[in-house]
C-alpha positions in Angstrom: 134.9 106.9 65.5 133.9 103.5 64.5 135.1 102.1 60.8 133.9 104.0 57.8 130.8 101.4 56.6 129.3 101.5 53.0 126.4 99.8 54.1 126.9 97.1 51.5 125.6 93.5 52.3 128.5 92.0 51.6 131.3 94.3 53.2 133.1 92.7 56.2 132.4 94.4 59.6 135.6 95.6 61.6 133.9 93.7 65.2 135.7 93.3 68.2 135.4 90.3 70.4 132.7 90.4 73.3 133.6 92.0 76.4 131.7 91.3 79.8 128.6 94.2 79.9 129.4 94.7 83.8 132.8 94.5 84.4 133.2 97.4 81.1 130.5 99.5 82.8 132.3 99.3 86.2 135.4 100.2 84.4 134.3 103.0 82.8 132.5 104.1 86.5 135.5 103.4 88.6 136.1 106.9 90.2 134.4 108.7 88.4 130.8 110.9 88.7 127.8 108.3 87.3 124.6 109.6 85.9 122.4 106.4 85.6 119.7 106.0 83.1 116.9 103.6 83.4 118.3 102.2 86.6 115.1 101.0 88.6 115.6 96.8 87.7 112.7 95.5 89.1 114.6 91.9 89.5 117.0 94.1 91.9 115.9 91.8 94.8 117.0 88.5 93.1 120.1 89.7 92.1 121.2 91.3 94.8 124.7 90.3 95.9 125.2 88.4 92.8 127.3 90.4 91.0 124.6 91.3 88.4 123.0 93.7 89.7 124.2 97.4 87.3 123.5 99.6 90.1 124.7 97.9 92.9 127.8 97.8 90.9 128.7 100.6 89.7 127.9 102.3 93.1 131.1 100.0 94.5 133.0 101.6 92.6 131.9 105.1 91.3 132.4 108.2 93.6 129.3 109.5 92.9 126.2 107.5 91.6 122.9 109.2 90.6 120.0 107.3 89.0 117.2 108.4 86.6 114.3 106.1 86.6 110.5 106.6 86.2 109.2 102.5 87.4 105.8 102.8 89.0 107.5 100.6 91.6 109.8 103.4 92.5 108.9 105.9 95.1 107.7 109.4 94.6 110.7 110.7 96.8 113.4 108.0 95.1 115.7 106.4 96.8 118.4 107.6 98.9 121.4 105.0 99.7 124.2 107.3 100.9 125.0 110.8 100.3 126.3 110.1 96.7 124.5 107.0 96.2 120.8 108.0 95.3 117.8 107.2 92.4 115.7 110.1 91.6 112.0 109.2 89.9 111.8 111.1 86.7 112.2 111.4 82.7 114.6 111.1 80.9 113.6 113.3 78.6 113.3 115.9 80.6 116.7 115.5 82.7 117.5 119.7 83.2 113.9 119.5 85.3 115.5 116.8 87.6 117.7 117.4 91.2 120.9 116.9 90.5 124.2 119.2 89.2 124.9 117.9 85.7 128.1 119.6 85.6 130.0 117.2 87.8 128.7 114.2 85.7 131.5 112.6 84.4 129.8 109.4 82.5 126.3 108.9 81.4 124.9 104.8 81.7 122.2 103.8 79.8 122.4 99.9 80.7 119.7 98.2 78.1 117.8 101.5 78.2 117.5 102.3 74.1 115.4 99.7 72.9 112.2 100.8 75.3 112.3 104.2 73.6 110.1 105.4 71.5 113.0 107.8 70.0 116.5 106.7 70.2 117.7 109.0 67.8 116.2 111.9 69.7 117.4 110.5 72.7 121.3 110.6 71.6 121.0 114.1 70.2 119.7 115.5 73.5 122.4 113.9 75.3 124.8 115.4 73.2 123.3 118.6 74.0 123.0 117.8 77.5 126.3 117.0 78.3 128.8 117.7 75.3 132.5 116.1 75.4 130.7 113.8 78.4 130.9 109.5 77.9 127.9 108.2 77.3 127.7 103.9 77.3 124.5 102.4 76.1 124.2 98.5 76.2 121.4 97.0 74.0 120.6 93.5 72.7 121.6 92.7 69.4 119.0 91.8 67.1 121.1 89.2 64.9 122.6 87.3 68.2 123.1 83.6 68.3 120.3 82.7 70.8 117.7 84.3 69.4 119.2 83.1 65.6 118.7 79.8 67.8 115.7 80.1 69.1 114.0 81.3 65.9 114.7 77.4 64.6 111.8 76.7 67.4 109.6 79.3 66.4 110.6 81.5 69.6 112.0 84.8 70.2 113.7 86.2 73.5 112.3 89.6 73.8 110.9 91.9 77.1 107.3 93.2 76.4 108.5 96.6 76.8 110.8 96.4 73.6 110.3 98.8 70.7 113.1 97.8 68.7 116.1 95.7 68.7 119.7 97.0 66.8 122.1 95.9 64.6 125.5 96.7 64.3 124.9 98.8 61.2 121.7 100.2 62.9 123.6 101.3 66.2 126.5 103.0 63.9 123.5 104.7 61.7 122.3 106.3 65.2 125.9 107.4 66.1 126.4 109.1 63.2 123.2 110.9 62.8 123.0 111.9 66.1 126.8 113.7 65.0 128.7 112.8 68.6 131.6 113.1 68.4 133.4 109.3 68.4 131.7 106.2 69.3 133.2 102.8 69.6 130.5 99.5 69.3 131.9 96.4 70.9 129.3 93.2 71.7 128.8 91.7 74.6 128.4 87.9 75.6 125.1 87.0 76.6 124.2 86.1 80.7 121.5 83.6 81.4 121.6 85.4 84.8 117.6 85.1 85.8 117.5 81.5 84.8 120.5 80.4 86.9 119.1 82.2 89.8 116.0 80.6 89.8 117.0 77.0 89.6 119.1 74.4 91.3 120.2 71.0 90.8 120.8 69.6 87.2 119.1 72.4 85.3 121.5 74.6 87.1 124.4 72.8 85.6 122.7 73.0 82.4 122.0 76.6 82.0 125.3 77.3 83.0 126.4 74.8 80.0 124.2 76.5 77.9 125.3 80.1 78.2 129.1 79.0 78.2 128.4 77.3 74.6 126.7 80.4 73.3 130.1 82.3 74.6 131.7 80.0 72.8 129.8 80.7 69.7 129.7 84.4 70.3 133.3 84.3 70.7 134.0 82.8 67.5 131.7 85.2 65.8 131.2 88.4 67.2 128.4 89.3 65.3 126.4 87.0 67.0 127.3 88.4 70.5 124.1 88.7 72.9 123.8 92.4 72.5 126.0 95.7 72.2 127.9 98.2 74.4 128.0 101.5 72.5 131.0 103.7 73.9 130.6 107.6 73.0 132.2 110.6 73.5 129.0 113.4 73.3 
């Protein structure tokens, strides 16, 4: 369980420093039986063979890799890669509806899944009831991180159109302990200008790469600022 917080505005946070998003996901996947929420990323083609594609990576490494997704863009039928590599078009709210044995999962993604939902807090509790004793990892963006603290200097704001809400450390552990799971450990992660770097060449290339390794610099330094949060729970 995460470090006992009063909630005060001056206490000081117990924060770890940020970890790469991917490579802890795969780590957590390596071997193991993956049930994928919110998989369907609809930038899958320009990211694929990059190394930042989720799915495509944890399905090198997982033995068995199952995606929930309910994308317009994703077909009726889902998608079948291999015999254990598959994506399955439904909700996630109604998972015990959906194909698939959900007593071999092993691990439950939720790869920046939390802040499109309506109900987050719902959301935990039903996976807890779901799949008790199971690992459940969420990944979010973190709503006091140093870009957007940045950007907010400019009178802008990085945020999808699709995004309800955006968490805070305190938030996140509010949601963990409500939900009553049974441990959960919240580390941040450094931010990826990933869809920027793909799309250009030449000198702003070199300077978007710049850019995000100063903000890893920054986010290094002080964790709280870290471009959003992996959320490690044991259901």
């Amino acid at each position: 369980m995460s470090k006992m917080i009063d909630y005060t505005p001056l206490e000081k946070l117990s924060v770890g420093k940020p970890v790469n998003r991917i490579h802890y996901l795969k780590q957590a996947c390596t071997g193991r039986n993956v049930l994928d929420l919110g998989c369907y990323d609809e930038t899958a083609l320009t990211k694929s063979n990059s190394g930042f594609y989720l799915f495509d990576e944890i399905s090198k490494v997982s033995k068995i890799h199952i995606g929930v997704d309910n994308s317009a863009k994703m077909p009726d039928k889902g998608i079948v890669y291999t015999e254990n590599i598959r994506m399955i078009k439904g909700d996630i709210y109604r998972l015990e509806h959906l194909d698939f044995n959900r007593g071999e999962i092993d691990v439950i993604i939720a790869g920046e899944l939390i802040e499109h939902l309506p109900d987050t807090l719902m959301f935990l509790k039903q996976m807890k009831q779901l799949f008790p004793g199971k690992r459940l990892l969420c990944t979010t963006p973190n709503t006091t991180s140093f870009f957007n603290i940045l950007l907010s200097f400019v009178k802008r704001e990085s945020a999808h159109k699709d995004h309800l809400q955006v968490y805070s450390y305190k938030t996140l552990n509010t949601l963990c302990r409500l939900a009553g799971v049974e441990q959960w450990t919240i580390l941040p992660y450094h931010v990826r200008f990933t869809e920027m770097i793909l799309a250009t060449r030449g000198f702003k290339k070199h300077f978007v790469q710049f850019s995000e390794k100063m903000v890893n610099t920054m986010e290094y330094l002080f964790p709280l600022t870290g471009g959003g949060y992996v959320i490690d729970i044991v259901l």
